[in-house]
N, C-alpha and C positions, 0 to 999 in steps of 0.2 A: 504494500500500500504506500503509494507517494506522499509524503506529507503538506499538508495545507500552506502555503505561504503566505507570509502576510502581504494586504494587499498594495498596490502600486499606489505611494501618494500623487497627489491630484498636480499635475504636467499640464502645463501649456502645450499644446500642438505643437510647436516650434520645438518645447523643452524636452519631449517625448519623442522626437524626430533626431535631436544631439542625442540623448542617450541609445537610441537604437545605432544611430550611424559609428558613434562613437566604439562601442564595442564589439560592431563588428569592424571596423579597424583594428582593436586590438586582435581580435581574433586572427585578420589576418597577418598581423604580425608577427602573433604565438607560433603561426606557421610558417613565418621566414626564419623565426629566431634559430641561430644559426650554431649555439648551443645545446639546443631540442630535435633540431629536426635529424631525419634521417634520410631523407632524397630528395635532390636536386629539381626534381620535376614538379614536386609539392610546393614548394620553396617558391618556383618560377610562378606556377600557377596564383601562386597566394601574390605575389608579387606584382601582378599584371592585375588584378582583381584590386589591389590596393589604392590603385588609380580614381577609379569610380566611387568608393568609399571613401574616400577623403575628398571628392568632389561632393558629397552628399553629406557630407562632415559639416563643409563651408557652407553648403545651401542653409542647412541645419542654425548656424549661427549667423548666416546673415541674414535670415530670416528676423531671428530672435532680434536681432538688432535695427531693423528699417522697424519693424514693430514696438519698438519703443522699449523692450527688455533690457535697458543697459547692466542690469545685474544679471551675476549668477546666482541662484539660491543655491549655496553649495551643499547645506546639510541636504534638503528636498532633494537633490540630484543624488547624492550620495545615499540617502536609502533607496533609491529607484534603482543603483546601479547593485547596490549587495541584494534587494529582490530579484532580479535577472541575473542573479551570480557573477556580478563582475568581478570580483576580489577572487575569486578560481581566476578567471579567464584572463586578467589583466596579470595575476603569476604566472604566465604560460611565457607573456614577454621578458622578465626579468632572467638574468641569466643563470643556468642549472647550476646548485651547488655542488662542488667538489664530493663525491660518496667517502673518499679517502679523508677528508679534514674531520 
């Protein structure tokens, strides 16, 4: 049984659109990360797809910003990002610890 999550607090359009773009940039980062990965072809793949995601990154904030958002609410963003598991997914970029240390 998957357990219940708590639910997404309440996003702007715009703010819900950075958090979505944003993490799947990370993602595709996790995949180039060059301490992680394991072939070349993955890596490339992730890499070419990176393009589009961080165009959609910028729409994401320059949205928020013609719209008059000049803040980030960073806590509001930050429980939207640990709802959607971004603290896994955003350690997938950081670089693999040594097993030997």
């Amino acid at each position: 049984m998957v357990p219940e999550l708590p639910p997404l607090p309440a996003l702007t359009r715009a703010e819900g659109e950075l958090v979505d773009a944003y993490l799947e940039v990370v993602d595709l980062l996790g995949k180039i990360n060059p301490s992680r990965g394991t072939h070349t072809y993955g890596a490339l793949r992730a890499a070419q797809a990176l393009v589009g995601r961080a165009e959609a990154l910028l729409r994401a904030v320059t949205l928020m910003h013609l719209r008059g958002e000049s803040e980030v609410h960073a806590d509001t963003l930050a429980r939207a990002l640990r709802v959607l598991d971004g603290e896994r997914r955003t350690g997938r970029v950081t670089v693999r610890q040594n097993p030997a240390s």
